[in-house]
C-alpha positions in Angstrom: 10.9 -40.8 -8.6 7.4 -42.6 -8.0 4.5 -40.6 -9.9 2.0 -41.3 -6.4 -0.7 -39.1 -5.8 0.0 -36.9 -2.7 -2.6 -34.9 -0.4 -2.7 -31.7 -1.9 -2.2 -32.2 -6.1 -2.9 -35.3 -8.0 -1.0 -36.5 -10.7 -2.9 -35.8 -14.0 -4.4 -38.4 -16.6 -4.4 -39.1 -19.9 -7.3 -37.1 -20.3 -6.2 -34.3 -18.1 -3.1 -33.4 -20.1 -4.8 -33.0 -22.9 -7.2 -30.6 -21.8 -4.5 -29.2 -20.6 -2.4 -28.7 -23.4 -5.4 -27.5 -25.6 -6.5 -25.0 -22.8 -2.6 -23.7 -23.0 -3.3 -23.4 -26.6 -6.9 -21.9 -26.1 -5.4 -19.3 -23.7 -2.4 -18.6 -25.5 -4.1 -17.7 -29.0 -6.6 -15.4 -26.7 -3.6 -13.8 -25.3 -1.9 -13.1 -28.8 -5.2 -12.0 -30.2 -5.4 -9.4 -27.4 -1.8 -8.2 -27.9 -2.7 -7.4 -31.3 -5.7 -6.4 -30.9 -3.8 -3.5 -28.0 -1.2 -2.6 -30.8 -3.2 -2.0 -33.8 -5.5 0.4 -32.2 -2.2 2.1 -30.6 -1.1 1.7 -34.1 -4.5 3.5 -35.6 -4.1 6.6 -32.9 -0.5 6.8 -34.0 0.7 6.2 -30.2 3.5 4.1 -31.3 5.9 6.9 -33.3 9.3 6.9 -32.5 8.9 10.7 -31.6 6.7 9.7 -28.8 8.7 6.9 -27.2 12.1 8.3 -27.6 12.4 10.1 -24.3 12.6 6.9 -22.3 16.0 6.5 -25.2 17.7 9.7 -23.8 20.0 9.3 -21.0 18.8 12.3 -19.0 15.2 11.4 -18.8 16.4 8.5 -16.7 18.7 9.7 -14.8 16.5 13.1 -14.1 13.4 11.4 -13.6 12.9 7.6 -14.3 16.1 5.9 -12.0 15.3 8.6 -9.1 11.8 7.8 -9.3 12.6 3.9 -9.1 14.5 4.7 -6.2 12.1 6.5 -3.9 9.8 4.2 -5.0 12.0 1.1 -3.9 12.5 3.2 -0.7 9.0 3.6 0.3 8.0 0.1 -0.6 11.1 -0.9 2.0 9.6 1.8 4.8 6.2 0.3 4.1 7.1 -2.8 4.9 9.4 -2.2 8.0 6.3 -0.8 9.1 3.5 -3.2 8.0 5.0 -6.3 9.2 4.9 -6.0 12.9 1.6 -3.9 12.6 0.0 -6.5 11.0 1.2 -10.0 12.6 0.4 -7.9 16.0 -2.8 -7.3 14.2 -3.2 -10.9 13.0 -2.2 -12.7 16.6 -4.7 -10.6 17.9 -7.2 -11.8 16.1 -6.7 -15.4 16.8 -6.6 -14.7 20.7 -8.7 -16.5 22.2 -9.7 -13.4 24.3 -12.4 -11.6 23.2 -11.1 -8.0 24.5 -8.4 -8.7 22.1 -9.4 -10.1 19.3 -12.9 -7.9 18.7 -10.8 -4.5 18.8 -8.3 -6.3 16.4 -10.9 -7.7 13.9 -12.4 -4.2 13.7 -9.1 -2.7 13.1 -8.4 -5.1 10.2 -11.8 -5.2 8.9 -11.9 -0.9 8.7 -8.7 -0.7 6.8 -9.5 -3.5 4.6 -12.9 -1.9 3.5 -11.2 1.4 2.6 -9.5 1.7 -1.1 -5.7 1.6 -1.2 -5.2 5.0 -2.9 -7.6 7.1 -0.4 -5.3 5.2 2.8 -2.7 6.5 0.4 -3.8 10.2 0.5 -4.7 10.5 3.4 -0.8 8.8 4.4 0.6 11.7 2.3 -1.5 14.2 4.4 -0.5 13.2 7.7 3.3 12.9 6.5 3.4 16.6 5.3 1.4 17.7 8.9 4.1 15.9 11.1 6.7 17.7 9.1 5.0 21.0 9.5 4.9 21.4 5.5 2.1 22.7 3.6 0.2 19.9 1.5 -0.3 20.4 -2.3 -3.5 18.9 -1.7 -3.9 21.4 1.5 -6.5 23.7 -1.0 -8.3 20.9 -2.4 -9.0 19.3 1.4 -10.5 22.9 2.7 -12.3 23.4 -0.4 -14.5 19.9 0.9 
C-alpha cells in the first residue's frame, strides 16, 4: 500500500513521529504519576484494606445487588434509547427543514433540553414515571417541601 496523503489525515514526518512518540511518553509518565499519586493517598486514609473491598469478593453481594443492578441498568439504557432515537432524528430533520414553522419549534425543543443538566431531566424522568403509575415518589416530600 502507497503511503499518499489523503483529504482528511496526512501521513506524518520525520519530525512528526517523534513528537509523537515523546508526547506518548510525556503523557504516559503524567498518567502513571497520577495513578500513584490516587493510590498512595487512598493508601494514607487506609481506603485500600482488604476488609473494605471484600464485599465485591462475596458471591451474594453480587448476585443480591451488583448483577441485578447491572441489569436494570442495561435495561433502562435499552428503553432510553428505543425512545431517544426516533425523538431525536424527528427532532434533528426538523431542524434542517427548510420550513421555518418546523424547524424554529424544533431548534427550541433541542436547544431547552440541551441547556438543562442530565441528572435534574433525570429526576424529574423518575417523577413523572412514579405519577403515571399512580405510586407515591420517595422524593414526593422533598418536592412539596420547595
Amino acid at each position: 500500500m502507497s503511503e499518499r496523503a489523503t483529504v482528511l489525515y496526512d501521513i506524518p514526518g520525520p519530525k512528526a513521529k517523534r513528537l509523537n512518540v515523546i508526547l506518548s511518553v510525556v503523557f504516559g509518565l503524567l498518567l502513571a504519576l497520577l495513578a500513584w499519586w490516587v493510590i498512595s493517598i487512598l493508601a494514607s486514609k487506609n481506603q485500600l484494606e482488604s476488609a473494605k473491598w471484600s464485599p465485591f469478593l462475596e458471591g451474594q453481594n453480587w448476585t443480591t445487588y451488583l448483577l441485578p443492578g447491572l441489569w436494570a441498568t442495561l435495561q433502562a439504557a435499552f428503553v432510553s434509547v428505543i425512545i431517544a432515537l426516533p425523538i431525536g432524528a424527528l427532532l434533528g430533520i426538523a431542524r434542517l427543514s427548510d420550513h421555518a414553522w418546523l424547524r424554529w419549534p424544533a431548534g427550541v425543543v433541542v436547544e431547552f433540553f440541551r441547556s438543562i443538566p442530565v441528572i435534574i431531566l433525570m429526576l424529574f424522568a423518575f417523577q413523572l414515571w412514579f405519577a403515571i403509575l399512580g405510586v407515591s415518589s420517595p422524593f414526593a416530600g422533598l418536592m412539596r417541601m420547595s
